[in-house]
C-alpha positions in Angstrom: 78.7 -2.4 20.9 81.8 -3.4 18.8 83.0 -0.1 16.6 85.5 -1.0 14.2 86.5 -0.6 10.5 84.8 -4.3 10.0 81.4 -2.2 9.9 80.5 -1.1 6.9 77.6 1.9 6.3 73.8 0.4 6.2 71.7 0.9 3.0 68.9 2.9 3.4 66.0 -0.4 3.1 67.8 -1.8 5.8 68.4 1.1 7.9 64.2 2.0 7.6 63.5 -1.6 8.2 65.5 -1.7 11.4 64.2 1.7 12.7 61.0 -0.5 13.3 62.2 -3.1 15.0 58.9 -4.4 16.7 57.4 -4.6 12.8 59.5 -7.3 11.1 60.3 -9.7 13.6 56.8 -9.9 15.7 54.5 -10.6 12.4 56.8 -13.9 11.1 56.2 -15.1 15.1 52.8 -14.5 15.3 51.4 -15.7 11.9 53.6 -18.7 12.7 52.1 -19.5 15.9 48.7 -18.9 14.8 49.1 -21.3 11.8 50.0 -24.0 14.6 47.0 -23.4 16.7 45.0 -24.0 13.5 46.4 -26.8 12.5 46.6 -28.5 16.0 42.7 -27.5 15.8 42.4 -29.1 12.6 43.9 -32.6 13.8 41.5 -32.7 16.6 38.6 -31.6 14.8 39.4 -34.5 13.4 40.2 -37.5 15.4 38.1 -36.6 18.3 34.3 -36.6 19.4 34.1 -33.1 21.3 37.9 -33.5 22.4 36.9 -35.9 25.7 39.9 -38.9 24.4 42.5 -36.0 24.4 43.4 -36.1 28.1 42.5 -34.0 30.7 40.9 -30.7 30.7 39.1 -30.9 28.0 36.0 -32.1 29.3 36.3 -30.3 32.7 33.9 -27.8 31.8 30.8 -29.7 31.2 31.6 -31.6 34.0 32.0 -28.8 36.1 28.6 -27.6 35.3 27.0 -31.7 34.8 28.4 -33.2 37.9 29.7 -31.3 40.3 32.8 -29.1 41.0 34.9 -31.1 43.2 34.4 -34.6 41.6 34.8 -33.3 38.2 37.8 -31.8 38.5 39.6 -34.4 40.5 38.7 -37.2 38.0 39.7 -35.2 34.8 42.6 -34.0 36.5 43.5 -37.6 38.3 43.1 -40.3 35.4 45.4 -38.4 32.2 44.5 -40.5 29.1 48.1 -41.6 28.5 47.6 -44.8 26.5 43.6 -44.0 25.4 44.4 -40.3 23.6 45.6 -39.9 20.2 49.3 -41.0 21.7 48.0 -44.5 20.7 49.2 -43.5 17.1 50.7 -46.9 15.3 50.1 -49.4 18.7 46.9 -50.6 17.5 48.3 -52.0 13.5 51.7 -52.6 14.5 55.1 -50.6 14.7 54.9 -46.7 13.0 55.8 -45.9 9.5 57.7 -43.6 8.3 54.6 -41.2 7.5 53.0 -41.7 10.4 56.6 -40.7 12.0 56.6 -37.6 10.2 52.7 -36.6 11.0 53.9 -37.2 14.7 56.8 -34.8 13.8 54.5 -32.5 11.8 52.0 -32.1 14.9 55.2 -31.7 17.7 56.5 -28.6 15.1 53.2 -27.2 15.5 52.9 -27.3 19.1 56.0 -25.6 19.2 55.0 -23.3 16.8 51.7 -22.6 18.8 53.5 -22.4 22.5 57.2 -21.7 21.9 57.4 -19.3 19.2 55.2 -16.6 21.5 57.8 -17.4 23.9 60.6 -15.7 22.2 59.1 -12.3 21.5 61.2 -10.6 24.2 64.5 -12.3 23.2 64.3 -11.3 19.0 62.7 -7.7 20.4 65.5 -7.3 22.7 67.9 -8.3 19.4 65.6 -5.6 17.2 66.3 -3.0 19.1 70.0 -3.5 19.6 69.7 -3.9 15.8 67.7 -0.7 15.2 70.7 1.3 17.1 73.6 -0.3 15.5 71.4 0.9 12.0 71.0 4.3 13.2 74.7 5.1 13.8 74.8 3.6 9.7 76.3 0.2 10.9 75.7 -3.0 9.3 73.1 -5.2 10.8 71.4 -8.6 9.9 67.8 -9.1 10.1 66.0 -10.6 13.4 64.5 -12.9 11.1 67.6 -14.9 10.8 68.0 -15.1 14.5 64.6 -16.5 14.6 65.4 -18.8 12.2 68.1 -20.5 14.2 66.4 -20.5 17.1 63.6 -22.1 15.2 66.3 -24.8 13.8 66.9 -25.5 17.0 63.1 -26.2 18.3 62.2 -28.2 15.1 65.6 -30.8 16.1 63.6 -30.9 19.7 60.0 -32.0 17.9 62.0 -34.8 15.8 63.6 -35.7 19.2 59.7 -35.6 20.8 58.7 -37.5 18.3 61.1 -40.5 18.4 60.1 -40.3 21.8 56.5 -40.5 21.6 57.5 -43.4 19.2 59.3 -45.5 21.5 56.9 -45.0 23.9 54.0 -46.2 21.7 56.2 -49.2 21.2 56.4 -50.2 24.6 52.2 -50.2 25.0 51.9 -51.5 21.7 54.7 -54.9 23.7 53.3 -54.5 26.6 49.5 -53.4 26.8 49.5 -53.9 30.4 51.3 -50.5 30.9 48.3 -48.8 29.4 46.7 -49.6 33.6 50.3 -48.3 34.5 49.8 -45.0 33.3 48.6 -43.1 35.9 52.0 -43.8 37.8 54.3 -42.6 34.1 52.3 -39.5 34.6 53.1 -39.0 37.9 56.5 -39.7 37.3 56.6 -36.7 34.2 54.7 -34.6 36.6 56.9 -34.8 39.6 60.1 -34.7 37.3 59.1 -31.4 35.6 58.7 -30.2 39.0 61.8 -31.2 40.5 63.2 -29.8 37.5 61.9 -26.5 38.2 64.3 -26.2 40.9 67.7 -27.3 39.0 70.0 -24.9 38.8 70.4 -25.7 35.0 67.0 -24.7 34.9 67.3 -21.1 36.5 70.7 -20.8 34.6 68.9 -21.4 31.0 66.3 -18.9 32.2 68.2 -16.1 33.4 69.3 -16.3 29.9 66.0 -15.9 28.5 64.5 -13.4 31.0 67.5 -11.4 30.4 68.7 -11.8 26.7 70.3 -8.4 26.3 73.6 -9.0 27.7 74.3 -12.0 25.6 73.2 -10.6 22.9 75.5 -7.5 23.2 78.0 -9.3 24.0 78.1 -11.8 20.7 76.9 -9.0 18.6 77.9 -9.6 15.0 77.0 -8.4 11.8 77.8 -11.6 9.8 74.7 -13.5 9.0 76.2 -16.9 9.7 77.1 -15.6 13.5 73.7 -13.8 13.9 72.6 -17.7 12.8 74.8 -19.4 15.4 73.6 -16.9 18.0 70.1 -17.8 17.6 70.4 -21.3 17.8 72.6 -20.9 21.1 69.5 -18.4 22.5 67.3 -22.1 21.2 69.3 -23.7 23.2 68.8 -22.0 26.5 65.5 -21.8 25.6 64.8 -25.7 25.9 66.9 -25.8 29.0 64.5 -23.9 30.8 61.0 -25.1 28.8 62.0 -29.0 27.8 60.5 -30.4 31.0 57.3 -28.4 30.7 57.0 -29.6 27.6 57.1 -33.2 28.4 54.2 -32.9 30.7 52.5 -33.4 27.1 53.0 -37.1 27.3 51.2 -37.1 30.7 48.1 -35.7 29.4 47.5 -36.1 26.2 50.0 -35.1 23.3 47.3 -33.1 21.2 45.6 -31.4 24.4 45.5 -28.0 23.6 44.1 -26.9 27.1 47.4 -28.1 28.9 49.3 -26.5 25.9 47.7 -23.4 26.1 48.4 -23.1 29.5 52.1 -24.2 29.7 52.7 -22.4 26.9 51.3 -18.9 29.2 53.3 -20.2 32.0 56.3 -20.6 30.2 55.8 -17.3 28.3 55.2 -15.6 32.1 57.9 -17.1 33.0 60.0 -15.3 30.7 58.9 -12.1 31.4 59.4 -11.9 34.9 62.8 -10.6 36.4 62.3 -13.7 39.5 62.5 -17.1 39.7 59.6 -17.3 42.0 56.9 -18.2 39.5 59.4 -21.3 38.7 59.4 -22.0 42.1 55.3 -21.8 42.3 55.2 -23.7 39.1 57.4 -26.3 40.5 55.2 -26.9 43.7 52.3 -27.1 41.5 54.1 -29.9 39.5 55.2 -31.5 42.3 51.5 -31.7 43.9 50.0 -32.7 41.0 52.3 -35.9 40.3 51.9 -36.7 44.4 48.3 -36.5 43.7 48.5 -39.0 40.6 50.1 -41.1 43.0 47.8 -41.6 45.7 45.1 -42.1 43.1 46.8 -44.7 41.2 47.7 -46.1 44.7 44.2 -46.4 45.9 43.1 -47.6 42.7 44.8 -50.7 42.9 44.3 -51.2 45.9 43.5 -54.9 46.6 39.8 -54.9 48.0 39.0 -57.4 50.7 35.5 -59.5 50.0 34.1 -62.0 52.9 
């Protein structure tokens, strides 16, 4: 760590503060994240009858038990409820307005909220502790609270971009409603992106980055709150390198289904966690199967049938 006459001695609230490093910044992450989970489970409380139009997954479990294993799980996994969940928002009365943007923005914060925020435990405890040693030797040091903040910044500019996206896509079923048929093969095509993806080198360079924050950290260490800012917005930035294609899968099955976001969000979380790339790599087969499978099905569902 950087010793020079640019460090001043801590005060003493700052100094105790830092000596508990896993204190401060774990409690702003986790109330955070919990207050997206209940507010995602507020919005489909409320625009859904026992959560069956929010893609699926949702109703695999009484299926399971109702009609059979097998069957069950191939059709709720097979036929994603692209144009028929709550990503119909706006295409039934015409083009979005601006509230109904910002709802759409206000629900894409929360999921990242709920999934991503748990994400970045290891990356602002990794900063906390570097923190609490720099305090202890009576350096100056700036809260983890304001790295999370940036990285935060960062996420929230990703959910406006998500929701434009989910807008122009609403546009294009609300011009074309033939592409509501169609969407078994744009699912397919998220699915086997987000596993090719998995593969990318930009993908394993962005998570190296996040499995292993410590040495980039170090490295930028500053005690100027504006660099500490900075620095947690770059550590955002890796961050959606290695999650932004995981994330997409949303759109392919169902924008507000908190089953597939619970489990990304664990994969993702696993992901960065683990000193390997092989869970990517298992990830990324899975991804790959899945969108192959969404392919044959849409495939022999319009398949022409031959009568006489």
């Amino acid at each position: 760590m950087e010793q020079s006459t640019a460090f001043l001695a801590a005060d003493e609230p700052l100094h105790g503060i830092a000596l508990r490093p896993r204190l401060l910044p774990l409690a702003p992450l986790m109330v955070l994240a919990a207050l997206g989970w209940i507010y995602l489970g507020l919005m489909i409380g409320a625009t859904t009858d026992h959560g069956h139009a929010l893609g699926p997954g949702f109703g695999l479990l009484d299926r399971f038990v109702a009609d059979g294993a097998g069957r069950a799980w191939i059709e709720a996994l097979c036929r994603p409820a692209f144009a028929r969940s709550t990503f119909q928002i706006g295409t039934a009365s015409g083009p979005w307005s601006v509230i109904e943007f910002l709802l759409a923005f206000v629900m894409w914060s929360a999921m990242i909220a709920a999934m991503m925020l748990p994400t970045a435990a290891p990356m602002v405890l990794t900063y906390a502790e570097i923190a609490a040693t720099a305090s202890a030797k009576r350096e100056p040091v700036v809260s983890p609270l304001l790295l999370t903040a940036g990285y935060l910044v960062i996420w929230l500019a990703f959910a406006m971009l998500a929701a434009g996206l989910q807008w122009g896509l609403a546009r294009l079923v609300a011009l074309d409603p033939a592409l509501t048929g169609a969407g078994g093969l744009f699912s397919a095509a998220i699915f086997l992106a987000a596993g090719a993806y998995q593969f990318s080198p930009l993908k394993h360079a962005c998570l190296t980055m996040c499995q292993r924050p410590f040495p980039y950290l170090f490295g930028h260490w500053s005690s100027e709150p504006k660099a500490v800012f900075r620095l947690g917005m770059r550590q955002g930035l890796y961050c959606i390198g290695c999650c932004w294609a995981m994330m997409l899968v949303m759109f392919a099955v169902g924008v507000m289904n908190v089953v597939w976001m619970a489990g990304l969000g664990a994969v993702m979380a696993a992901e960065k966690t683990m000193s390997t790339s092989r869970l990517s790599h298992v990830v990324g087969v899975v991804l790959l199967a899945l969108g192959l499978i969404l392919v044959v099905a849409s495939a022999i569902e319009h398949w022409p049938v031959r009568t006489g």
